[in-house]
Backbone bond lengths (Angstrom), bond angles and torsions (degrees), N, CA, C in turn:
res aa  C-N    CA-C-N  psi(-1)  N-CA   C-N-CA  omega(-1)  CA-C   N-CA-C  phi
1 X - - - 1.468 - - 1.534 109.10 -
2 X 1.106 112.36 135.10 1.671 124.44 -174.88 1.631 106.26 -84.39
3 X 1.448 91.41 117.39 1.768 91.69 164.04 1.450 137.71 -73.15
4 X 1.051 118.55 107.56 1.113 131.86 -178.95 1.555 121.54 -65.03
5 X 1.302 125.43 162.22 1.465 126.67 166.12 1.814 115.35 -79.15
6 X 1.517 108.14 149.03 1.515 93.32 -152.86 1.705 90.52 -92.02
7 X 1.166 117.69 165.94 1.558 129.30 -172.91 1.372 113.49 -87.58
8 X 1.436 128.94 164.36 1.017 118.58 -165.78 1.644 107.59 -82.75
9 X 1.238 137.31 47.39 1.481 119.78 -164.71 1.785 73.65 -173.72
10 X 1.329 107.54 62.26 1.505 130.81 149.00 1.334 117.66 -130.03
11 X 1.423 112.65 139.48 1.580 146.66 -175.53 1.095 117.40 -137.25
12 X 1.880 96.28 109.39 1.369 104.11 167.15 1.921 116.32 -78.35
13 X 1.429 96.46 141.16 1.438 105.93 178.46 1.519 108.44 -94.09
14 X 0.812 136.43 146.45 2.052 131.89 -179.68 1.880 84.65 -128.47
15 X 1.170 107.59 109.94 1.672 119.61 166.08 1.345 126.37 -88.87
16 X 1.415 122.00 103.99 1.618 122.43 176.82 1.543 100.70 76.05
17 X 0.829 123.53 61.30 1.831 110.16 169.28 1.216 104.52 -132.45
18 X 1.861 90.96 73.10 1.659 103.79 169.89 1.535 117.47 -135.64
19 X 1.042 100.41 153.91 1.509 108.70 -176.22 1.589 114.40 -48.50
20 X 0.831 131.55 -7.17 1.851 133.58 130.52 1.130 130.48 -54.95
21 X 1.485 128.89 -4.11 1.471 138.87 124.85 0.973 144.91 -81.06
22 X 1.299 105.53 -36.68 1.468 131.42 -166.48 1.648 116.04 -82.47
23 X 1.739 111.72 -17.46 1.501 95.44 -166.85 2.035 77.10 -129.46
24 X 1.645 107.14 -143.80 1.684 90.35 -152.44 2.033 86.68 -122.49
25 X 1.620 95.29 100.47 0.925 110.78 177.59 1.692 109.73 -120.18
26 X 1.249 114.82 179.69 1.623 107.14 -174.89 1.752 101.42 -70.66
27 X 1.004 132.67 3.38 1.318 149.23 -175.16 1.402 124.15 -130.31
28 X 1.488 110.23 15.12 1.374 130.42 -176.85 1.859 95.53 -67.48
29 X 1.780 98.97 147.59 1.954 111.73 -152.94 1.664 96.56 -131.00
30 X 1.191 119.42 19.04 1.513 123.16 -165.82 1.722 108.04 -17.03
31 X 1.188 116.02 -37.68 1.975 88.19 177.20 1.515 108.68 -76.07
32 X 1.765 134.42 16.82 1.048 126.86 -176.13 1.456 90.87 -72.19
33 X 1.139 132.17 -26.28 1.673 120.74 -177.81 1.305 115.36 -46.78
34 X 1.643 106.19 -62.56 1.406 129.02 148.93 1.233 128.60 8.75
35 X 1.074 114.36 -77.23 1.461 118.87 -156.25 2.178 97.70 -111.92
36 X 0.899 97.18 -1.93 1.742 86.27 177.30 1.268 108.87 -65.66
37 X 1.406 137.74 -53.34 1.420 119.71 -168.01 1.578 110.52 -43.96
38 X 1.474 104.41 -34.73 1.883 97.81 179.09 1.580 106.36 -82.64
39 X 1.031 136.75 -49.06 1.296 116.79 159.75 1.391 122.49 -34.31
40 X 1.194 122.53 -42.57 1.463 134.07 -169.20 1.687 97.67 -78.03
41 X 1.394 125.44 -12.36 1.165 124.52 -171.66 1.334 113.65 -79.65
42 X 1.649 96.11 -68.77 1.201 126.16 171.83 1.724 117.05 -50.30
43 X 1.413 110.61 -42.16 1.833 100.96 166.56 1.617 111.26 -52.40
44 X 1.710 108.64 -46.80 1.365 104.61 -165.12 1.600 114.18 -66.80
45 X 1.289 113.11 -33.53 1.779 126.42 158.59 1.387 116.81 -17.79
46 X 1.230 110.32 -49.55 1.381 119.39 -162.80 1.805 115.48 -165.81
47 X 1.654 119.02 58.70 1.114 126.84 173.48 1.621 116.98 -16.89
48 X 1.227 111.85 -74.64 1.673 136.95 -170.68 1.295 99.05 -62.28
49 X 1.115 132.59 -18.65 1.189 124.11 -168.32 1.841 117.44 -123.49
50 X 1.318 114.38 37.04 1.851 148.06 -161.95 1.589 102.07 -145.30
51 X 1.448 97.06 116.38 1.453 97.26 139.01 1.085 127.33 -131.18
52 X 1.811 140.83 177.69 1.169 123.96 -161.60 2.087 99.52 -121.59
53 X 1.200 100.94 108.34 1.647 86.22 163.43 1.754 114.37 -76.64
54 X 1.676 93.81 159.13 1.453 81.51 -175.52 1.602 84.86 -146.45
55 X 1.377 104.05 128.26 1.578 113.85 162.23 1.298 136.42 -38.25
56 X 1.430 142.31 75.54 1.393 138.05 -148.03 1.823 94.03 -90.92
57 X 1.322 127.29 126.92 1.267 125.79 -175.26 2.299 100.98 -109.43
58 X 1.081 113.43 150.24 1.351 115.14 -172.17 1.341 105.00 -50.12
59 X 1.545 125.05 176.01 1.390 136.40 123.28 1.883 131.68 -17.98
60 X 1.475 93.79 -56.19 2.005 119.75 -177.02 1.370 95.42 -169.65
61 X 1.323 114.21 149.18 1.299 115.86 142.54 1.748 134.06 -13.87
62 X 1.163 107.42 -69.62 1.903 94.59 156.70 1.369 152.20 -56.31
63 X 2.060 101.89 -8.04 1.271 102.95 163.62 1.426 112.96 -78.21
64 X 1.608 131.37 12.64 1.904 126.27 -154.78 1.057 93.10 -121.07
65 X 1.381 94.90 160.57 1.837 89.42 -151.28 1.851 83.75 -126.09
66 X 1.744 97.98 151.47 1.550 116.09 -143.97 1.243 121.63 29.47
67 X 1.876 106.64 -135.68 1.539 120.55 179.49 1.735 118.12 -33.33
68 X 1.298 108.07 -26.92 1.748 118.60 171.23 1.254 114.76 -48.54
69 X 1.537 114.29 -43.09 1.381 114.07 -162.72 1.781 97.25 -75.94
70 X 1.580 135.05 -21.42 1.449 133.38 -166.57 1.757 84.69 -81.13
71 X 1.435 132.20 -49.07 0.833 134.24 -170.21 1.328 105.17 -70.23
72 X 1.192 146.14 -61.52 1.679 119.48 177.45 1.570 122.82 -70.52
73 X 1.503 115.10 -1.49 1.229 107.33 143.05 1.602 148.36 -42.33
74 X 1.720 88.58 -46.37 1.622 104.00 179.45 1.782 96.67 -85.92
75 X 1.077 107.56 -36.62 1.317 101.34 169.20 1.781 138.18 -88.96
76 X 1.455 101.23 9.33 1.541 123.73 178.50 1.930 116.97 -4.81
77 X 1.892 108.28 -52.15 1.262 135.96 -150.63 2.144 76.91 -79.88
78 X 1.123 118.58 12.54 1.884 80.85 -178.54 2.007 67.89 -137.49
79 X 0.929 152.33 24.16 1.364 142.22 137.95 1.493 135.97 -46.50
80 X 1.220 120.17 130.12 1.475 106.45 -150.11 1.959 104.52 -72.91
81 X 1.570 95.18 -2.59 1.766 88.15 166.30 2.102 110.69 -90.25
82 X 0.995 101.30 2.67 1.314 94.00 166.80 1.560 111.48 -120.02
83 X 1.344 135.70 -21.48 1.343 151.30 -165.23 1.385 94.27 -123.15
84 X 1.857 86.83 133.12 1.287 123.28 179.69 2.090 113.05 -49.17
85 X 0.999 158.71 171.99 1.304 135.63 165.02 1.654 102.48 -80.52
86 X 1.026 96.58 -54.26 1.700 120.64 -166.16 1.334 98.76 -30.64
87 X 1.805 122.61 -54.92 1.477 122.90 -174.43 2.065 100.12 -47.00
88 X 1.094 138.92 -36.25 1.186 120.84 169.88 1.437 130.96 -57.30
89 X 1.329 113.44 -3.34 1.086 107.57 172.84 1.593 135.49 -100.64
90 X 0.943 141.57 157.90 1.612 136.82 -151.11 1.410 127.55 -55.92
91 X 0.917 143.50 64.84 1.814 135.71 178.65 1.389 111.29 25.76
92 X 1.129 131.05 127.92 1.260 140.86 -139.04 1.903 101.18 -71.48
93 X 1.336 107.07 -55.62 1.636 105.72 171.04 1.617 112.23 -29.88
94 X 1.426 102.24 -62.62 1.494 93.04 -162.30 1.666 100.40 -78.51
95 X 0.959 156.26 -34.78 1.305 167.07 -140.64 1.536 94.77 -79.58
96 X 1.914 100.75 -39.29 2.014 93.55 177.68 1.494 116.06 -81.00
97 X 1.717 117.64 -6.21 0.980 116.33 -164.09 1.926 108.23 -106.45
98 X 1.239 107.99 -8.85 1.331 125.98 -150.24 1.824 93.16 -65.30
99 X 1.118 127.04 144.71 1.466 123.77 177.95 1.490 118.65 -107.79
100 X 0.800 139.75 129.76 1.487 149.58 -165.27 1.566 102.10 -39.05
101 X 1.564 117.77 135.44 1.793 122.69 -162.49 1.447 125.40 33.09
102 X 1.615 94.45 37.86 1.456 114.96 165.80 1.299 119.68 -76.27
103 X 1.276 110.19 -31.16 1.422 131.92 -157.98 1.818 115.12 -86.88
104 X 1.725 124.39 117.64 1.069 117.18 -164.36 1.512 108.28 -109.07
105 X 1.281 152.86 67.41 1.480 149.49 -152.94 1.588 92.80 -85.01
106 X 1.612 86.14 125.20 1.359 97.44 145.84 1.527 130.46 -167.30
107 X 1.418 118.30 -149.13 1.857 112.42 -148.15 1.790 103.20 -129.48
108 X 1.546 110.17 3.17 1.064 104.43 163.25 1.436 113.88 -139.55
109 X 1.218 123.26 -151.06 1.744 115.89 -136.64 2.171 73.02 -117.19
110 X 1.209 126.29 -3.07 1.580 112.59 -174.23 1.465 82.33 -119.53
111 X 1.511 102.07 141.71 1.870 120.50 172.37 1.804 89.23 -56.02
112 X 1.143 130.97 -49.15 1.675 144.87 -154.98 1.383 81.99 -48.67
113 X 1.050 131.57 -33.72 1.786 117.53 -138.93 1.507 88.66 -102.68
114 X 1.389 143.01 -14.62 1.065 118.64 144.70 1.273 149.25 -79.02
115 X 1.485 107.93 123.43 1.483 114.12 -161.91 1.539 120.26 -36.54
116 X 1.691 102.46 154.75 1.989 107.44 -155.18 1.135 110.82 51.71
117 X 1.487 160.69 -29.54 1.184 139.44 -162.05 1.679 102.84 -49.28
118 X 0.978 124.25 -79.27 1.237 122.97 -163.21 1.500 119.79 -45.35
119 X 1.885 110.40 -33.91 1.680 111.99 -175.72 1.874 80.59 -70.21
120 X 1.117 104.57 -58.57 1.871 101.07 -173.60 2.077 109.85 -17.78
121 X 1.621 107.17 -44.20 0.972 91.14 -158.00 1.723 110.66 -84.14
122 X 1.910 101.49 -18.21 1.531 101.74 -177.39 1.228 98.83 -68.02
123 X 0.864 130.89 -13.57 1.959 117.44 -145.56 1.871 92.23 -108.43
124 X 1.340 123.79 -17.42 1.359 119.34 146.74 2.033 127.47 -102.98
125 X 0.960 86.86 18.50 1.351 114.13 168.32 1.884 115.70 50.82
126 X 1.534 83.21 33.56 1.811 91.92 -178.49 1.467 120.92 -51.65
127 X 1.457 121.36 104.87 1.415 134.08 171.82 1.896 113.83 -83.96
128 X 1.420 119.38 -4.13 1.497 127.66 -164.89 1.492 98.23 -135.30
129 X 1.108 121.21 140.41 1.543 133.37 145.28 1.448 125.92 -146.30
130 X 1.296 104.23 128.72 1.501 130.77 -169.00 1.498 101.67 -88.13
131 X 1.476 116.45 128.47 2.016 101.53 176.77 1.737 86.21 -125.76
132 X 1.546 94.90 139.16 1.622 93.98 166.63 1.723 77.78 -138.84
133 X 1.664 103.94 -178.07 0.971 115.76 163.53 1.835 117.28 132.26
134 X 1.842 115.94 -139.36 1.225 95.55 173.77 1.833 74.10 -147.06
135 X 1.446 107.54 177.11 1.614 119.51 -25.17 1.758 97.78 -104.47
136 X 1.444 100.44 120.72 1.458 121.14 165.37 1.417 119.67 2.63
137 X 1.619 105.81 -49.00 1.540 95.64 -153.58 1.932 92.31 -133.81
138 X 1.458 98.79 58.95 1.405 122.34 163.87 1.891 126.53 174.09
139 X 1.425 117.07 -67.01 1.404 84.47 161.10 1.486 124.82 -68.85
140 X 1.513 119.21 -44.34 1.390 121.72 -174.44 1.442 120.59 -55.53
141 X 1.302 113.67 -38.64 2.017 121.53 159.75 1.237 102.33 -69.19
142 X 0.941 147.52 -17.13 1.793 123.96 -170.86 1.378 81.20 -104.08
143 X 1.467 137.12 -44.92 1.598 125.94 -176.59 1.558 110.83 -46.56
144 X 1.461 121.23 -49.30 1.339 143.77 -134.67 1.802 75.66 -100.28
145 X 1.045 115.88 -73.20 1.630 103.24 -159.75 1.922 103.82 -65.04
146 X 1.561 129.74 1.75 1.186 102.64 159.73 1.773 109.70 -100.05
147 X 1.169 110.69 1.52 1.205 112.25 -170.56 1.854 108.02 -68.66
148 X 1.651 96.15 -47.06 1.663 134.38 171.54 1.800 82.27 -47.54
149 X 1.008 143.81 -95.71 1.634 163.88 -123.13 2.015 84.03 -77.36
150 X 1.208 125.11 -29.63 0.975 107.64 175.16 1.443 131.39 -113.01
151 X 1.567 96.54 27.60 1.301 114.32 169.91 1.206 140.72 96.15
152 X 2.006 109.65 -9.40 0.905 135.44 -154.10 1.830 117.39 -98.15
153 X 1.343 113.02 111.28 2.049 109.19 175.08 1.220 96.58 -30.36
154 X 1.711 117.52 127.86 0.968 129.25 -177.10 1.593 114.79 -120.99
155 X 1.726 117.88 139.98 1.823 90.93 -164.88 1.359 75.53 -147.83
156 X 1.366 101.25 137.34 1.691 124.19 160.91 1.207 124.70 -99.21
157 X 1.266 124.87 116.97 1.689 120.65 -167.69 1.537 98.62 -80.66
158 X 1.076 149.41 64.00 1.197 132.13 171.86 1.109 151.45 -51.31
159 X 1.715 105.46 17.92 1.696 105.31 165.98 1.801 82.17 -124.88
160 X 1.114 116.90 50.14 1.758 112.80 166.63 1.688 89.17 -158.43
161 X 1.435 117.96 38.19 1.606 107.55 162.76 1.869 99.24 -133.52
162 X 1.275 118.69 175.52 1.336 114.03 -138.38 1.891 88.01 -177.77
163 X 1.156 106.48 129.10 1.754 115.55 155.71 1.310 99.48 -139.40
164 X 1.588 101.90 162.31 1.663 111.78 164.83 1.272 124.79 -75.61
165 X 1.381 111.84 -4.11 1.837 136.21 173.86 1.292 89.93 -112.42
166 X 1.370 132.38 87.26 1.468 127.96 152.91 1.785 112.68 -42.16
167 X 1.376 127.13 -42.98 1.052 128.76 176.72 1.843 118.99 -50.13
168 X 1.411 90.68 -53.31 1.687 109.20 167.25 1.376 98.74 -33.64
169 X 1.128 94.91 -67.73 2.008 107.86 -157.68 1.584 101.11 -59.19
170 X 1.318 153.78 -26.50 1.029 143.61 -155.93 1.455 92.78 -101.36
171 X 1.177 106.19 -16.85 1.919 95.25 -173.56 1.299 107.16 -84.37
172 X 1.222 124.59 -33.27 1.762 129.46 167.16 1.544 113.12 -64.96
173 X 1.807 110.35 -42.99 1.830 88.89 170.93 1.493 107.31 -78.59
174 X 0.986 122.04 -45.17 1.615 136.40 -171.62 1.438 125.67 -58.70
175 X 1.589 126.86 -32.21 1.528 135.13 155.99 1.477 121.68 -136.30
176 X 1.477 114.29 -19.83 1.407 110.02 176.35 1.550 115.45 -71.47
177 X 1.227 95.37 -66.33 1.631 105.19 -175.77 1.474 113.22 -39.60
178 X 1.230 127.12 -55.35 1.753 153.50 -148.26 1.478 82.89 -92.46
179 X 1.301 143.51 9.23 1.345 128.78 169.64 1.313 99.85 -111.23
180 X 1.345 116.44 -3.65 1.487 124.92 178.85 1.825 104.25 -119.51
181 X 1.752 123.12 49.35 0.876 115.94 -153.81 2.079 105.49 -94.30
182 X 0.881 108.65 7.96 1.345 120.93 168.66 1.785 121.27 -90.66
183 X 1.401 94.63 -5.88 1.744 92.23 -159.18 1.149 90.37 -141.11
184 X 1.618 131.95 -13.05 1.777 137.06 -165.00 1.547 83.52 -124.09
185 X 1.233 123.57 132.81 1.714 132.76 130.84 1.304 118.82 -93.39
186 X 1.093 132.35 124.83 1.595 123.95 159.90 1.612 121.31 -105.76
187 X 0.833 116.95 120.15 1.635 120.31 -166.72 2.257 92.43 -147.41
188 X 1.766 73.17 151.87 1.775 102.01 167.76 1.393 103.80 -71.56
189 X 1.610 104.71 143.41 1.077 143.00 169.71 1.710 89.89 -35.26
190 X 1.234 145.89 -83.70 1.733 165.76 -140.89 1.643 71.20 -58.56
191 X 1.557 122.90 -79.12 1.282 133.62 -157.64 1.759 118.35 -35.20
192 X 1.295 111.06 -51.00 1.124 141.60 178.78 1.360 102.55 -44.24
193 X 1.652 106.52 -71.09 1.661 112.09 -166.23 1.489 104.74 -75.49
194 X 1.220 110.41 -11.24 1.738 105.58 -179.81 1.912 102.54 -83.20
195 X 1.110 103.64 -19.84 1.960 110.09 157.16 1.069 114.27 -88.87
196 X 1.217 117.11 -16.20 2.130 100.44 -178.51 1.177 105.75 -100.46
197 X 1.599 114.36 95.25 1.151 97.96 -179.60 1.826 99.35 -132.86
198 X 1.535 120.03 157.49 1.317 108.94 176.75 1.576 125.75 -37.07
């Protein structure tokens, strides 16, 4: 399939690129170092056209509602009664660059699952989405495969995605994604901006 140039009614998404990855938390992402200058690229590409999801984690374990609550059990240490708030917020680069109702919070592992996102995207009539971010082979695949389910050109920057299982992450660019090669693109950061163009 021939790559095309992306249209003007594309939005890049930046997933989890917050200092709840980034520094040494029970959820610490060490190649998030990695891959920011291309994230950092790609925001500057096209400001207005980025938003940032950001992982919102409970109160404790008993504020999460069902199977969540077994899961912030094992994960208790990133609960906002043990974790600072502040660590939810974005890694300092993007955090100076972030543009006012840029910002997408939410409570599950797909950007979709936070409320309006999706009317957000009819009502600017987004036909493109760009996913960079962390971690590859859980929020950014559950983002990316509802993005796919709702019909939408889907593009993975893959030298601006990042897991704390590097192994994880290669199996989503490396056999997951590419089994979805009609509905998934994966292309370099350079590649990308040489398609986004007015």
């Amino acid at each position: 399939m021939a790559t095309v140039p992306f249209s003007k009614k594309t939005l890049h998404v930046v997933i989890d690129m917050q200092r709840l990855f980034a520094e040494e938390t029970a959820w610490y992402t060490p190649a998030i170092a990695e891959i920011l200058p291309n994230v950092l690229a790609l925001c500057a590409a096209r400001p207005s056209d980025t938003v940032f999801a950001r992982f919102m984690v409970p109160r404790d374990p008993e504020s999460a509602k069902g199977r969540w609550k077994d899961y912030y059990r094992r994960w208790s240490a990133v609960t906002l009664d043990e974790l600072d708030v502040a660590m939810l917020d974005l890694v300092a680069p993007l955090a100076a660059i972030a543009q006012q109702g840029s910002l997408v919070d939410k409570e599950t592992y797909s950007v979709f699952g936070s409320p309006g996102f999706s009317e957000r995207l009819q009502a600017a009539g987004i036909d493109t989405m760009i996913f960079s971010g962390v971690e590859t082979d859980v929020c950014v695949y559950a983002s990316v495969l509802d993005a796919v389910d709702a019909g939408y050109r889907v593009v993975l920057a893959e030298d601006a995605l990042a897991s704390g299982d590097m192994k994880a992450h290669r199996v989503v660019v490396e056999n997951l994604a590419p089994r979805l090669s009609e509905q998934i693109e994966i292309l370099s950061t350079e590649a990308i901006l040489n398609l986004w163009r007015e």
